[in-house]
C-alpha positions in Angstrom: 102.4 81.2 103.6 102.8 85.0 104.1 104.4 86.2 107.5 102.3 88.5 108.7 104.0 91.8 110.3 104.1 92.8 113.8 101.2 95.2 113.5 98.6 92.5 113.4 96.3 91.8 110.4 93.0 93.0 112.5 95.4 96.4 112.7 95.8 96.7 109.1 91.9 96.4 108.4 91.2 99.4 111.0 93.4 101.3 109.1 91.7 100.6 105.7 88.4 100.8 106.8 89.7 104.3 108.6 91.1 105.5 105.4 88.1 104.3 103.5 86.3 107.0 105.7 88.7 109.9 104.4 88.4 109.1 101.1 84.7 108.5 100.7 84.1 112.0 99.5 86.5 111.2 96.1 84.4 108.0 95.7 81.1 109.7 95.8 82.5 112.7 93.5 84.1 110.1 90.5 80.0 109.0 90.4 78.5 112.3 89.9 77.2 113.9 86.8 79.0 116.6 85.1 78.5 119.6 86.2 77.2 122.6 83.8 80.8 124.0 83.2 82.5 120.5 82.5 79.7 119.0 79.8 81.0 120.7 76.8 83.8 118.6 75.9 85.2 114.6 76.7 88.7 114.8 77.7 89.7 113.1 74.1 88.5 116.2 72.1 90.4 118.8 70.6 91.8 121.2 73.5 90.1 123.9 74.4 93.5 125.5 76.1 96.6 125.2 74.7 98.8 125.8 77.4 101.6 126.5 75.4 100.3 130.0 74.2 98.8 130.8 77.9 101.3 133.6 79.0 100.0 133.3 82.8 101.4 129.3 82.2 104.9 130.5 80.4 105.8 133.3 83.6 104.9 130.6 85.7 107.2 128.3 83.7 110.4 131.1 84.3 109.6 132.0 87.8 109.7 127.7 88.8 112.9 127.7 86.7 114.8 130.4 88.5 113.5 129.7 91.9 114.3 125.9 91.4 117.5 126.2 89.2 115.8 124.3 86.6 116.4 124.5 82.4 113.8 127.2 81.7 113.5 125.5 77.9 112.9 122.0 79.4 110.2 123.6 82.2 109.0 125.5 79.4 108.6 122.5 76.6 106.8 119.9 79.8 104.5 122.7 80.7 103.5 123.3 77.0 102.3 119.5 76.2 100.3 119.4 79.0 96.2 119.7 78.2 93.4 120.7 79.9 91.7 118.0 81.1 87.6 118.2 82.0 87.4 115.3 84.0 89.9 116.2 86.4 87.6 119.7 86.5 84.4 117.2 87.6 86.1 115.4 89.8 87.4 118.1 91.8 84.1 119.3 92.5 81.8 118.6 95.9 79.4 116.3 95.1 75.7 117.4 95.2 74.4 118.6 98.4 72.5 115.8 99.9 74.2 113.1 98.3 73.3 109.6 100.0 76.3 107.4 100.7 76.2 103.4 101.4 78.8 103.0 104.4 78.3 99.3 104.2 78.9 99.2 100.1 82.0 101.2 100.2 83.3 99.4 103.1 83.5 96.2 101.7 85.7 97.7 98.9 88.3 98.4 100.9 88.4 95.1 103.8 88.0 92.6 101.0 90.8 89.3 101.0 92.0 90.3 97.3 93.3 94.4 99.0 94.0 92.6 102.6 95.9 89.5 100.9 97.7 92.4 98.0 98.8 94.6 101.9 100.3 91.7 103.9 102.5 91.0 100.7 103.1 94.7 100.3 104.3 95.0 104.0 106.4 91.9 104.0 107.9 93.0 100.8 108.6 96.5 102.1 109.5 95.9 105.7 112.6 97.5 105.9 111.6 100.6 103.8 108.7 100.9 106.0 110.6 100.9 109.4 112.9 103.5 107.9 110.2 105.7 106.7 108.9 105.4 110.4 111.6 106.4 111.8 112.8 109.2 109.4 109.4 111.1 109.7 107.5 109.7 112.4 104.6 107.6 110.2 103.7 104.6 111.5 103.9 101.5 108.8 100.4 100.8 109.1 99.6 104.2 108.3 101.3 103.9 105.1 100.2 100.8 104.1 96.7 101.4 104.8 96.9 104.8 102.6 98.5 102.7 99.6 96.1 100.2 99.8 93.2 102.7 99.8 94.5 104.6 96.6 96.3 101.8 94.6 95.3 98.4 95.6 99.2 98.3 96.6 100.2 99.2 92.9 97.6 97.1 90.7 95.4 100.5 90.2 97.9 103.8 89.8 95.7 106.2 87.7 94.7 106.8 83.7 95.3 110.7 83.9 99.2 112.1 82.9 100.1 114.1 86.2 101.0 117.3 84.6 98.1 117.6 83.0 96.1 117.1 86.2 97.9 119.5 88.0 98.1 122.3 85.3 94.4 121.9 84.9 93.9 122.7 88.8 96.4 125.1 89.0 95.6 127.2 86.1 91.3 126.5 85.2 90.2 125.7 88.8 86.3 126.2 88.5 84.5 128.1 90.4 82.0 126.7 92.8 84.4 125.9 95.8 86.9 127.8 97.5 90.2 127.9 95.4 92.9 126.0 95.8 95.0 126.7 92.5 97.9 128.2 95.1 98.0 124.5 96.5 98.1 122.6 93.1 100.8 125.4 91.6 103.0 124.1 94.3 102.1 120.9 93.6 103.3 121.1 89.8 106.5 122.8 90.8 107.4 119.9 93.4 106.5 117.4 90.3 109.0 118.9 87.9 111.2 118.8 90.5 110.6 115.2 91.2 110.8 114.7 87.6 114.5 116.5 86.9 115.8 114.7 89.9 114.8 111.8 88.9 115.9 111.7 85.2 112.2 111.5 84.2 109.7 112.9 81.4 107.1 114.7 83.0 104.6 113.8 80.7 105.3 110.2 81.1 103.8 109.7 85.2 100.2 109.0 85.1 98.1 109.3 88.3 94.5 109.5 89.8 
């Protein structure tokens, strides 16, 4: 039998049915139909941007690699294979005004026994890691565990997209039709290939949601 943490288990399913609540919008936008500027092509056909020969993509590339200290060729050769992907264009996008949302369907997604049963052994297995995350920056375990469970069923779900292409795709071909937020996702694909060369890993190889 699991030992169940401190935090109690009717603590754990507040959280994910709190978190549920935050991340109902991305739910309702992975079921909506394409919008008008992502229907032209499946995310399997040829690309339509090479970002390889983009020269806004390549001075990005140089200005990453002297800021960060990083290889310029190896910034240069990651940010070159990555594609445009259209999906990642849909998803970003609001979903339809008016949209009608089941509070009672998605609920039961999340504070279900196979996610509840998956977090108890998740917290037990990462007690310690937890506690020191706690302390070093002030979030609470449950917090944590919650947020896994929410986007990764604690690891059994991490994503079918490669990261850098999901990021270069919203940094560099964010569509129009909400405010931008290309600035945010630039940062977020220089942090990745930092991640990436500190941690000895190929940037196309991390896949994500």
């Amino acid at each position: 039998m699991l030992h169940l943490p401190s935090t109690s288990l009717r603590t754990l399913l507040a959280i994910a049915v709190a978190f549920s609540v935050g991340f109902s919008a991305s739910e309702a936008i992975a079921k909506t139909k394409p919008r008008k500027h992502s229907k032209a092509l499946p995310d399997n056909a040829p690309d339509v941007v090479i970002y390889g020969q983009r020269e806004d993509l390549m001075r990005f590339a140089a200005d990453v690699s002297e800021r960060q200290g990083l290889d310029l060729a190896w910034t240069r050769s990651a940010l070159a294979q990555s594609r445009f992907i259209p999906s990642v264009v849909k998803y970003i996008m609001p979903p339809p005004a008016g949209t009608a949302k089941n509070w009672a369907a998605y609920r039961a997604r999340f504070v279900e026994p196979v996610r509840i049963n998956a977090g108890i052994a998740f917290w037990n297995a990462n007690e310690a890691w937890l506690r020191l995350a706690e302390e070093r920056y002030g979030v609470p375990a449950e917090i944590i565990v919650g947020i896994v469970g929410v986007e990764t069923i604690y690891g059994q779900q991490m994503g079918n997209f490669r990261i850098i292409d999901a990021l270069a795709t919203l940094s560099f071909d964010f569509p129009a039709g909400r405010k931008d937020r290309s600035e945010f996702f630039r940062e977020e694909l220089e942090n990745y290939l930092l991640l990436c060369r500190r941690e000895g890993v190929d940037p196309l190889s991390w896949r994500g949601s």
